[in-house]
C-alpha positions in Angstrom: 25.4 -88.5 -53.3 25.3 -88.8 -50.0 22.1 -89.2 -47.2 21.5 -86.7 -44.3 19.5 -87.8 -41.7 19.1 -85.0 -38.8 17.5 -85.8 -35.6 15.8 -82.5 -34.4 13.4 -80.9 -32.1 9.8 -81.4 -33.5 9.5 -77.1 -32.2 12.2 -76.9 -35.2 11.3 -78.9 -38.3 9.6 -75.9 -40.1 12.3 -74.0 -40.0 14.7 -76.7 -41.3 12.2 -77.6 -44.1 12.5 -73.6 -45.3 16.4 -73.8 -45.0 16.7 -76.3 -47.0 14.3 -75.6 -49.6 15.9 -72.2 -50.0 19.2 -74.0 -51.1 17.2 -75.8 -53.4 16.4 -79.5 -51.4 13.3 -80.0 -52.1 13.0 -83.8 -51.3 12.4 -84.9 -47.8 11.1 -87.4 -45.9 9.9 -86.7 -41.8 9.8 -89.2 -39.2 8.5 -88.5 -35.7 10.5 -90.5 -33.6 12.0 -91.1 -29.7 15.1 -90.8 -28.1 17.3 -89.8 -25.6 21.0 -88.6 -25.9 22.9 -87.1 -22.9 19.9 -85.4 -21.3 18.9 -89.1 -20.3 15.1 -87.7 -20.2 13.6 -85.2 -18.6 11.6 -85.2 -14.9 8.3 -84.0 -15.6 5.4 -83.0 -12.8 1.5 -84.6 -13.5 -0.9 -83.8 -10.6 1.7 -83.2 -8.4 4.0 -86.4 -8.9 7.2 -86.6 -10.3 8.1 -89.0 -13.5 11.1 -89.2 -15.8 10.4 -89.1 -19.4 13.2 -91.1 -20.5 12.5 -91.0 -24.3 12.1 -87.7 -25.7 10.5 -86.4 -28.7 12.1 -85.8 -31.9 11.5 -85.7 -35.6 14.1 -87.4 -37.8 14.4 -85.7 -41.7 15.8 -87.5 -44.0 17.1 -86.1 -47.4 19.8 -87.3 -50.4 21.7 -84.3 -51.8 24.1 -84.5 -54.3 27.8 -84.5 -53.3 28.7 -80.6 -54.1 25.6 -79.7 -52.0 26.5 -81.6 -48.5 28.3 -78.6 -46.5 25.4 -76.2 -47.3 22.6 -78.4 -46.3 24.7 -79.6 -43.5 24.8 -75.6 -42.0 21.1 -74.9 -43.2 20.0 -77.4 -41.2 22.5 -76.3 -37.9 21.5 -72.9 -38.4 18.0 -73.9 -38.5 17.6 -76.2 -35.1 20.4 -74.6 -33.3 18.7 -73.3 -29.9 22.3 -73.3 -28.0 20.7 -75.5 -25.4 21.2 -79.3 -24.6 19.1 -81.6 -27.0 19.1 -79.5 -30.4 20.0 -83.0 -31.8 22.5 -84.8 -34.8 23.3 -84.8 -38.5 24.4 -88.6 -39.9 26.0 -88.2 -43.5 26.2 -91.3 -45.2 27.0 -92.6 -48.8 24.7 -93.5 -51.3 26.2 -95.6 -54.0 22.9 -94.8 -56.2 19.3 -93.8 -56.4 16.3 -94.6 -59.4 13.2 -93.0 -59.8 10.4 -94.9 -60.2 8.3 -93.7 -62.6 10.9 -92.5 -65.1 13.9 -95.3 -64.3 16.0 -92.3 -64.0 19.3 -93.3 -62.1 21.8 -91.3 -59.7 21.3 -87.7 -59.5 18.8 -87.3 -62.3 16.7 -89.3 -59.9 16.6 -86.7 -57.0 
């Protein structure tokens, strides 16, 4: 099993949510969070002065998928928040050495 956690523009997260539920990940958890990469913020105008927004707006989704399902939910989720410009975001795969449901006490990937 592994973790995805994608960083992506909030403009975006419907569309990754339908990507992936169309291969068949249906468990998800969304975070908004802040950030910055190499953009470094944005200059943005209020009543005619000038300030840097240094920490931009993103929402992190976070997802387990079993090991055979990685690669497809890795390119549903670039297809879905690719815009071509600077700041579409990242995809962190890490390993999960195991996973239990709650309710049931079902472990590994019975328990996604």
């Amino acid at each position: 099993m592994k973790q995805i956690t994608a960083m992506v523009r909030p403009s975006k997260v419907d569309a990754v949510k339908n990507a992936l539920v169309a291969i068949d990940v249906v468990g998800m958890t969304v975070n908004d969070v802040r950030g910055f990469g190499r953009q470094k913020g944005q200059v943005e105008r209020y009543r005619g002065n000038a300030f840097t927004v240094e920490f931009l707006a993103k929402i992190r989704v976070t997802t387990v998928v079993p090991d055979d399902k990685v690669e497809a939910a890795i390119t549903a989720i670039t297809e879905a928040a690719r815009t071509g410009e600077i700041g579409d975001g990242k995809i962190f795969i890490t390993p999960v050495e195991d996973a239990v449901r709650i309710r049931t006490g079902e472990r590994g990937g019975a328990a996604l």
